[in-house]
C-alpha positions, 0 to 999 in steps of 0.5 A: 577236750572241751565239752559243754556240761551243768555241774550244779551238782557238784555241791560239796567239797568231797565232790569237789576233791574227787572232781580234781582227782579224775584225769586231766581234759576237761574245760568250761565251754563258754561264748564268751568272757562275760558268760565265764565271770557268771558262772565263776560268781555262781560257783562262789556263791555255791559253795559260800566260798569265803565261810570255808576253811583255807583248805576248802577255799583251796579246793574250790579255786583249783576247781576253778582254774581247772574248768575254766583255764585260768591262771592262779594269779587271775583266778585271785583277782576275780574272787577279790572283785567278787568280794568287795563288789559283790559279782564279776562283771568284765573289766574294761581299762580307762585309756585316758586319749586326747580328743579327736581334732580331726575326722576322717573327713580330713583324713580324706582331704589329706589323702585326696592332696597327697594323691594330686601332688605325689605325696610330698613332704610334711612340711611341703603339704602343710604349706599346701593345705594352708594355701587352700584355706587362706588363699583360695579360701576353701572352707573344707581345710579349715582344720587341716591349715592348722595341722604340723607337719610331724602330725601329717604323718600320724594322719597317714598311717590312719585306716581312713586315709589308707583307704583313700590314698593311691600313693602309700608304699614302702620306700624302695631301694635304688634299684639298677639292673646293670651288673650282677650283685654279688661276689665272684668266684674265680676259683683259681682261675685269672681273669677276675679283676676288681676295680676301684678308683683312688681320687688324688685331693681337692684344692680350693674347690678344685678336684685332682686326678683320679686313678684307677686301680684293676687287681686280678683276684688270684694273681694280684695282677695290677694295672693302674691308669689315670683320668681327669675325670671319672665320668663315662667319657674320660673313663670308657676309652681308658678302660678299654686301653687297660683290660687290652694290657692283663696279658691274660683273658678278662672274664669277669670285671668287678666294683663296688655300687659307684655309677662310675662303673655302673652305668650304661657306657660302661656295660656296653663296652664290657659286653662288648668284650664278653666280659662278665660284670658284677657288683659289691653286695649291701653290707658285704664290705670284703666283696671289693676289699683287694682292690680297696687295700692295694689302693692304700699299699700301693698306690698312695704309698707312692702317688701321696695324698697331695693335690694333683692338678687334671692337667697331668692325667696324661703324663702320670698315665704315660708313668703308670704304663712304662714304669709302675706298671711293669714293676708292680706286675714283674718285681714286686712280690705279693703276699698269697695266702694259704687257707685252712679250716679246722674240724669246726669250720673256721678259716684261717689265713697264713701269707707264708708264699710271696710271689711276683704276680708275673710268677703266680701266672707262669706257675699257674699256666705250667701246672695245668700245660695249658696256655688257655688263660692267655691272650692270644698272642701273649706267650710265657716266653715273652713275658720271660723277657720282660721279667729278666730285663732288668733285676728287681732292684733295677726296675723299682729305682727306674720307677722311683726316678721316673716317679721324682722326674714327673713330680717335679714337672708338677711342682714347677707348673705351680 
């Protein structure tokens, strides 16, 4: 509680002690800092505060601190300023500044230019404010010709320019409404695919093929295809031809934040396909981390890292589609992870299931007796078919042949 009260009347130390010995909440009400220092001087002088005995002396400051609200440490430094000055007058700190070179004035100028010119760089704007002094010989940028341009942004966040300039705003991130951010859920259910592209080197400048990597979330089902290129022209039609081979149906299509993906060409033909399309969240580096680590275990393991030249987009295509393809998805076993949390919410994965992905979607359809995942037209027992034409071991040393074959193409193009 704060009350407005004179207590002139209190001018011994038993009324003082009783004083401090009343409940709690009362508190000196004051206008202002000035007003608090007068009365604190009054009551030092009231009281003859530096004749009393240390008790007393105590006594009086705790009566202080208590109506006023001040700390003990404050309470010190205000009775010695009234020892050696003889009276509390508010202290006001000596900033020790440079002298003010330019004035609001200029200020104004900058913000007036920066308003013309859309805000250009410190550099650029020095340059024009120079040439408005020595060129055209306008006397008003006298001051400002000398300005660096480190300082130019000083001037910026100054009150007088904010308040003249039109362009001031934070600076915004690159903002694309295709796709949404964030990462997919497929709970179980096939259809969502990550995608990614793999570029095979550079020589002399020159760049290599490129490949590009669709992994379905639950699956690991893989489809790998090759371009020349991964502008729209060259990846659209190759897209296109690659969702038509997931023998299942596409629901959701997923990559990281490159305009190779996100791009107009590209959505269009994704919704098109009524496929969903989302994008890798900032700072969320596992969004796409599946695709991203069967580039490395697949397809650098067997593509390499050496230079291969865009000629030869076509026949590693025709390479991906007969022979990887089918290996990866039919004969090479995945690892699946089983997931599990303990009482304190912690997950832990342990890959003890291996899985061809052909496997994992045959299991996944005959558990639930219901083929709706499937394209239509693609049935368990064709895919069967596939699965047994040739044993495991079979189909990797048909790749790996078909694989050295193309290879050697390339070293004797040379």
């Amino acid at each position: 509680m704060t009350i407005t009260m004179d207590d002139s009347k209190i001018t011994t130390l038993d009324q003082v002690q009783a004083f401090l010995e009343s409940p709690e909440g009362l508190a000196f009400n004051r206008a202002g800092r000035e007003e608090l220092h007068i009365w604190i001087g009054g009551v030092l002088k009231r009281f003859d505060y530096f004749k009393l005995p240390r008790p007393g002396k105590g006594q009086v400051k705790a009566y202080l601190q208590r109506l006023s609200g001040l700390s003990r440490a404050q309470m010190t430094r205000l009775v010695t300023r009234y020892l050696l000055e003889g009276e509390i007058k508010p202290g006001y700190a000596n900033c020790n500044r440079f002298v003010a070179k330019y004035t609001n004035r200029d200020k104004e100028l900058l913000a007036e230019t920066d308003n013309v010119h859309g805000r250009l760089s410190g550099p650029a704007t020095r340059k024009i404010l120079q040439r408005q002094y020595a060129v055209f010989s306008d006397k008003r940028f006298e001051r400002l010709s000398d300005i660096s341009s480190a300082h130019i942004y000083n001037l910026r966040s100054s009150r007088a320019y904010r308040q003249r300039a039109q362009t001031v705003a934070k600076t915004r991130s690159v903002c694309v409404s295709i796709g949404i951010r964030r990462k997919p859920e497929p709970q179980g259910r096939p259809g969502y695919i990550r995608v990614d592209t793999v570029h095979q080197g550079d020589l002399n400048g020159v760049k290599g093929v490129y490949h590009v990597n669709m992994v379905d979330a639950v699956l690991q089902w893989e489809i790998v295809l090759c371009v020349e290129a991964i502008s729209e022209a060259h990846l659209a039609p190759v897209l296109e031809i690659a969702l038509a081979m997931f023998p299942f149906v596409i629901v959701n299509f997923h990559s990281d934040n490159g305009g190779e993906f996100i791009n107009g060409t590209i959505a269009k033909l994704l919704n098109k396909l009524l496929i969903e399309q989302t994008k890798s969240r900032s700072n969320r580096t596992n969004d796409n981390a599946l695709v991203e680590g069967k580039n490395g275990s697949v397809i650098r393991k067997h593509m390499g890292h050496w230079h291969i030249e865009q000629k030869h987009a076509s026949t590693i295509n025709r390479f991906y589609q007969e022979h990887f393809n089918p290996y990866l998805n039919f004969h090479r076993p995945c690892g699946f992870a089983t997931v599990t949390v303990d009482e304190k919410g912690r997950r832990t994965k342990k890959y003890k299931t291996y899985q061809t992905p052909y496997e994992r979607l045959k299991m996944i359809v005959e558990s639930e007796k219901n083929p709706q995942y499937l394209r239509k037209g693609v049935t368990i027992k064709a895919l069967d078919k596939i699965a047994a034409h040739q044993t495991d071991n079979q189909a990797a040393s048909t790749m790996q042949a078909a694989r050295d074959r193309i290879f050697k193409k390339f070293v004797n193009a040379q």
